[in-house]
Residue frames as qw, qx, qy, qz and C-alpha x, y, z in Angstrom:
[[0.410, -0.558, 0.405, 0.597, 189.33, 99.86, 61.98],
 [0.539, 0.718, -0.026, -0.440, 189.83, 101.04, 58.69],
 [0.855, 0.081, 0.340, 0.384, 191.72, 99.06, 55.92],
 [0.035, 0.696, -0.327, -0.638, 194.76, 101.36, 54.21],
 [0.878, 0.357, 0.284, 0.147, 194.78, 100.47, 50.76],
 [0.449, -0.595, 0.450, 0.492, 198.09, 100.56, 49.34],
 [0.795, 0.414, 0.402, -0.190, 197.81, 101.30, 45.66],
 [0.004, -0.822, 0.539, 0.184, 200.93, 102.81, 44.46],
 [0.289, -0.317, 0.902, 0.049, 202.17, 98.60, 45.00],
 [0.661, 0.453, 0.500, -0.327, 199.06, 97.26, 43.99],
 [0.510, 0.820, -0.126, -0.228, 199.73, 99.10, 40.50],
 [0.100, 0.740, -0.651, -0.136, 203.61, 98.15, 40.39],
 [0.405, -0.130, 0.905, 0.001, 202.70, 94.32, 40.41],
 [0.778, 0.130, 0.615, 0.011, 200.64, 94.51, 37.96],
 [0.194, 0.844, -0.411, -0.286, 202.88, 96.56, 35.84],
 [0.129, -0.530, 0.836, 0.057, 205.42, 93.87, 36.34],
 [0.505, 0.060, 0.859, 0.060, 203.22, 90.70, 35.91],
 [0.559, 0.720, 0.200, -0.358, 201.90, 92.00, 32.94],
 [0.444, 0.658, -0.601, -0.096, 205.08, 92.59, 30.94],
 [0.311, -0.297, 0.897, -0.097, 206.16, 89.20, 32.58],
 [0.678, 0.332, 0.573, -0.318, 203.23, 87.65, 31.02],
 [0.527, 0.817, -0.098, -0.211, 203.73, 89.40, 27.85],
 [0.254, -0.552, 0.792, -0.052, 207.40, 87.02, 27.88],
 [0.512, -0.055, 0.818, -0.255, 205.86, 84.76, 28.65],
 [0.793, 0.524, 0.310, 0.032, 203.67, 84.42, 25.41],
 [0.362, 0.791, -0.426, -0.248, 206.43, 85.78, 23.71],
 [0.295, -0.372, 0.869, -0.138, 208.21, 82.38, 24.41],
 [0.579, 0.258, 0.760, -0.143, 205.32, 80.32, 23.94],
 [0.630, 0.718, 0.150, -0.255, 204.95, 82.00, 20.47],
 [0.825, -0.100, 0.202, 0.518, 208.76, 81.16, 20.14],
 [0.533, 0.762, 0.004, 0.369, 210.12, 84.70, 19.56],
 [0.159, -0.759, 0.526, -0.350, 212.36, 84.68, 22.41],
 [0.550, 0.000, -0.810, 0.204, 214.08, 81.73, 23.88],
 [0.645, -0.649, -0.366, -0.169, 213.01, 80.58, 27.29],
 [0.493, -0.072, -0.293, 0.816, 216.51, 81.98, 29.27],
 [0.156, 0.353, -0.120, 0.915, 215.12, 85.26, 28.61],
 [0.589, -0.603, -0.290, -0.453, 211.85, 84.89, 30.88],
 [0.778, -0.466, -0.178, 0.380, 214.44, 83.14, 33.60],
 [0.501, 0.143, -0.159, 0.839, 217.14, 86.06, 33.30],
 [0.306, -0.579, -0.096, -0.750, 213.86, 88.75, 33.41],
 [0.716, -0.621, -0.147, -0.283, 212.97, 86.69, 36.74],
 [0.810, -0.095, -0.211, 0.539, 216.30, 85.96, 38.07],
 [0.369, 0.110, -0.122, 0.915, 217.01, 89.40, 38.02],
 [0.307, -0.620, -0.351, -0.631, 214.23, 90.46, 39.29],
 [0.860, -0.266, -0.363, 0.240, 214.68, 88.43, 42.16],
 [0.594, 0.154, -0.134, 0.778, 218.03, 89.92, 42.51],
 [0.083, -0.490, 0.027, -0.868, 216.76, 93.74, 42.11],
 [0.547, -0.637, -0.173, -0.515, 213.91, 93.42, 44.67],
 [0.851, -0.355, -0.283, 0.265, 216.46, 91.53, 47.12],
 [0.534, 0.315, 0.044, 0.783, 218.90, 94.40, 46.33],
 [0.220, -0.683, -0.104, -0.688, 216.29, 96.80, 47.24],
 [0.732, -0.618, -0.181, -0.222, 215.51, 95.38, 50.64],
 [0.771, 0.009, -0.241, 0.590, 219.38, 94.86, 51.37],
 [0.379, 0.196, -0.151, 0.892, 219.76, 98.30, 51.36],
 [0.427, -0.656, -0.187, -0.594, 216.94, 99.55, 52.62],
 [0.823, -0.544, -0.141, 0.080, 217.86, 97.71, 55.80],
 [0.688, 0.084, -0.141, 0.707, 221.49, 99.28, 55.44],
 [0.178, 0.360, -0.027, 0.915, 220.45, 102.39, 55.57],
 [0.603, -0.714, -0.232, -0.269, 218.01, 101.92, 58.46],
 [0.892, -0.399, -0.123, 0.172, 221.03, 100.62, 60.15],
 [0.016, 0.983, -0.139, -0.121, 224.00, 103.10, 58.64],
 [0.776, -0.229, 0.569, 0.144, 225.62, 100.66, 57.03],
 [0.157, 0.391, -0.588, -0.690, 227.36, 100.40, 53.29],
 [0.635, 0.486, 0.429, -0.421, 224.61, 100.59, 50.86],
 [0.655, 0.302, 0.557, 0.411, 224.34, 99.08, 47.54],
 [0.144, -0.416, 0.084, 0.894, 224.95, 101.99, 44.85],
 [0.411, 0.457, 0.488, -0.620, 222.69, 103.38, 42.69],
 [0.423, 0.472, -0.590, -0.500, 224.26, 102.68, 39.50],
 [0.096, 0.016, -0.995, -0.026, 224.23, 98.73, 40.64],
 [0.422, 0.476, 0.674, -0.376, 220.66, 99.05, 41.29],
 [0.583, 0.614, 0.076, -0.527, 220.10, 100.49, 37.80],
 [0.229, 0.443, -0.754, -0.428, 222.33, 98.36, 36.35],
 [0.106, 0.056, 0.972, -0.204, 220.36, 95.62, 37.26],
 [0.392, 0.592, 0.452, -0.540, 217.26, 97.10, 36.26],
 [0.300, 0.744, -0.215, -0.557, 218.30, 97.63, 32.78],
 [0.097, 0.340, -0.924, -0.149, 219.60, 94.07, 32.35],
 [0.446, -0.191, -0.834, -0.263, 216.01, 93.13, 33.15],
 [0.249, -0.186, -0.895, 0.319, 215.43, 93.41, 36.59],
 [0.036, -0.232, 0.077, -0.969, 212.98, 96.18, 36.81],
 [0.647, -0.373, -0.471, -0.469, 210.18, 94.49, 37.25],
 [0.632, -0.540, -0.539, 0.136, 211.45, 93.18, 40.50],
 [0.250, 0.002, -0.192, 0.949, 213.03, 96.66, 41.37],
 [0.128, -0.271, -0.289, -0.909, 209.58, 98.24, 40.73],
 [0.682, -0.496, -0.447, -0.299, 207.75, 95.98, 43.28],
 [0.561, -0.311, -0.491, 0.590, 210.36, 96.52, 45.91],
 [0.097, 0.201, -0.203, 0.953, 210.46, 100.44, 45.37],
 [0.518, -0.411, -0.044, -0.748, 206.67, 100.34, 46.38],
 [0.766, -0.270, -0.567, 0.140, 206.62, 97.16, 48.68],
 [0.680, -0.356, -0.316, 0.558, 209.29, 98.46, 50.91],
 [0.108, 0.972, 0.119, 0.170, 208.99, 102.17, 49.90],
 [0.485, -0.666, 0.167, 0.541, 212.23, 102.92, 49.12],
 [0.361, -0.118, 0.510, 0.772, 214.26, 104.55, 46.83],
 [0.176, 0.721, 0.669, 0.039, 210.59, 106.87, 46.01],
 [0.201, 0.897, 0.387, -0.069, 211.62, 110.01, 46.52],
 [0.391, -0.513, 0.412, 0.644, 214.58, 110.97, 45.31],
 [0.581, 0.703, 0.074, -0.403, 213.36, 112.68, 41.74],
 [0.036, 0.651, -0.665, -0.363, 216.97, 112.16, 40.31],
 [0.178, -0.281, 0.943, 0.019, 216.57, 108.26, 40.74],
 [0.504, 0.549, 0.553, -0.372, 213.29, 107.73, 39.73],
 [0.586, 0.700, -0.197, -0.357, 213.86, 109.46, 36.18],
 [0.077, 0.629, -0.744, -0.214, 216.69, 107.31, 35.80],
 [0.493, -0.020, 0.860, -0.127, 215.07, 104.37, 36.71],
 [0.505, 0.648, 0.316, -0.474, 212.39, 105.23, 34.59],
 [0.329, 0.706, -0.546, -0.308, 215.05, 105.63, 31.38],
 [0.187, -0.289, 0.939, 0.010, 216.30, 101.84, 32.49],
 [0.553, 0.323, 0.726, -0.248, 212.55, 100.52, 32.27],
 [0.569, 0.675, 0.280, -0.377, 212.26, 101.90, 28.74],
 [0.191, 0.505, -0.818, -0.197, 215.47, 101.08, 27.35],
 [0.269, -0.088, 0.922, -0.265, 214.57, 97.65, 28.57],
 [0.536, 0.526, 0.595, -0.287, 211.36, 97.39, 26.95],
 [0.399, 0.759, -0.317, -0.405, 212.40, 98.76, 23.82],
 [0.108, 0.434, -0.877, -0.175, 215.10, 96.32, 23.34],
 [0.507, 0.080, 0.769, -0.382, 212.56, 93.62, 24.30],
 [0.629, 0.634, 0.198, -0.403, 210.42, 94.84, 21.44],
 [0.454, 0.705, -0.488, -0.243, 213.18, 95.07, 19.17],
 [0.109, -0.408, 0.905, 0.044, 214.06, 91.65, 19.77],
 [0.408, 0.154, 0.854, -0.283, 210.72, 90.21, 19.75],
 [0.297, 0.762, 0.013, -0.575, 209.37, 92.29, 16.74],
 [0.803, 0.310, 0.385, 0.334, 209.90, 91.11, 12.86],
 [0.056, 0.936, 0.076, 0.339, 210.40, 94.99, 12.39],
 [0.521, -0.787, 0.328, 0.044, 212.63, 94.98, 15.63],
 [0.909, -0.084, 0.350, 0.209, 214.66, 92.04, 14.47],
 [0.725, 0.592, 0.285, 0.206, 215.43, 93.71, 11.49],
 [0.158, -0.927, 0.106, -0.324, 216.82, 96.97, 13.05],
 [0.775, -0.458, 0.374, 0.222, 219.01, 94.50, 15.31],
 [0.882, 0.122, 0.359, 0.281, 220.43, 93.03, 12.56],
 [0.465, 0.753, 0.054, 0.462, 221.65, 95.96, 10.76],
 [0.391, -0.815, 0.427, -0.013, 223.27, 97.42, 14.09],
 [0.618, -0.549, 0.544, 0.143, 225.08, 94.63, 14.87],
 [0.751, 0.361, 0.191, 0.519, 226.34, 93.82, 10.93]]
């Protein structure tokens, strides 16, 4: 019997533990506090539980989570675990609309990351929010 490899997931974990890692020394190098690695995994958590809720609603034809609450949640952080559920549990893949959007959440998200973690970012912050 042949083995399927599934690389599509393969790839989206180590998307996700990668920038998780990348946290992670950001922490240990103390330019983020340690909440934000637990809010990036907490909501991950969340997103990829979010995903599988509804994937199982809509096997069943039941009221599904909406697609703004799945990108809000991705944009507060959780993408990483939104990005291993869409390929774990292959949902929410082919719909082109949702995908670009997601896509817009993961790079807003990572931007702000930078710009928070960044002496260059930090600075930019600071002048928004005076």
């Amino acid at each position: 019997m042949t083995e399927v490899v599934r690389k599509p997931a393969s790839n989206a974990v180590k998307w996700s533990v990668t920038f998780l890692l990348i946290v992670c020394f950001a922490v240990a190098l103390g330019r983020v506090h340690y909440w934000i690695l637990i809010l990036y995994l907490v909501l991950s958590l969340l997103a990829f539980a979010m995903y599988a809720i509804d994937k199982s609603a809509a096997k069943k034809d039941r009221w599904r989570t909406s697609e703004k609450t799945l990108h809000w949640v991705a944009l507060l952080g959780g993408w990483p675990g939104a990005l291993i559920a869409q390929q774990t549990l292959r949902h929410k893949t082919q719909k082109r609309s949702f995908r670009m959007l997601f896509w817009a959440t993961v790079v807003v998200n990572v931007i702000a990351f930078i710009g928070l973690t960044t002496p260059t970012g930090m600075y930019y912050w600071h002048h928004i929010m005076v």
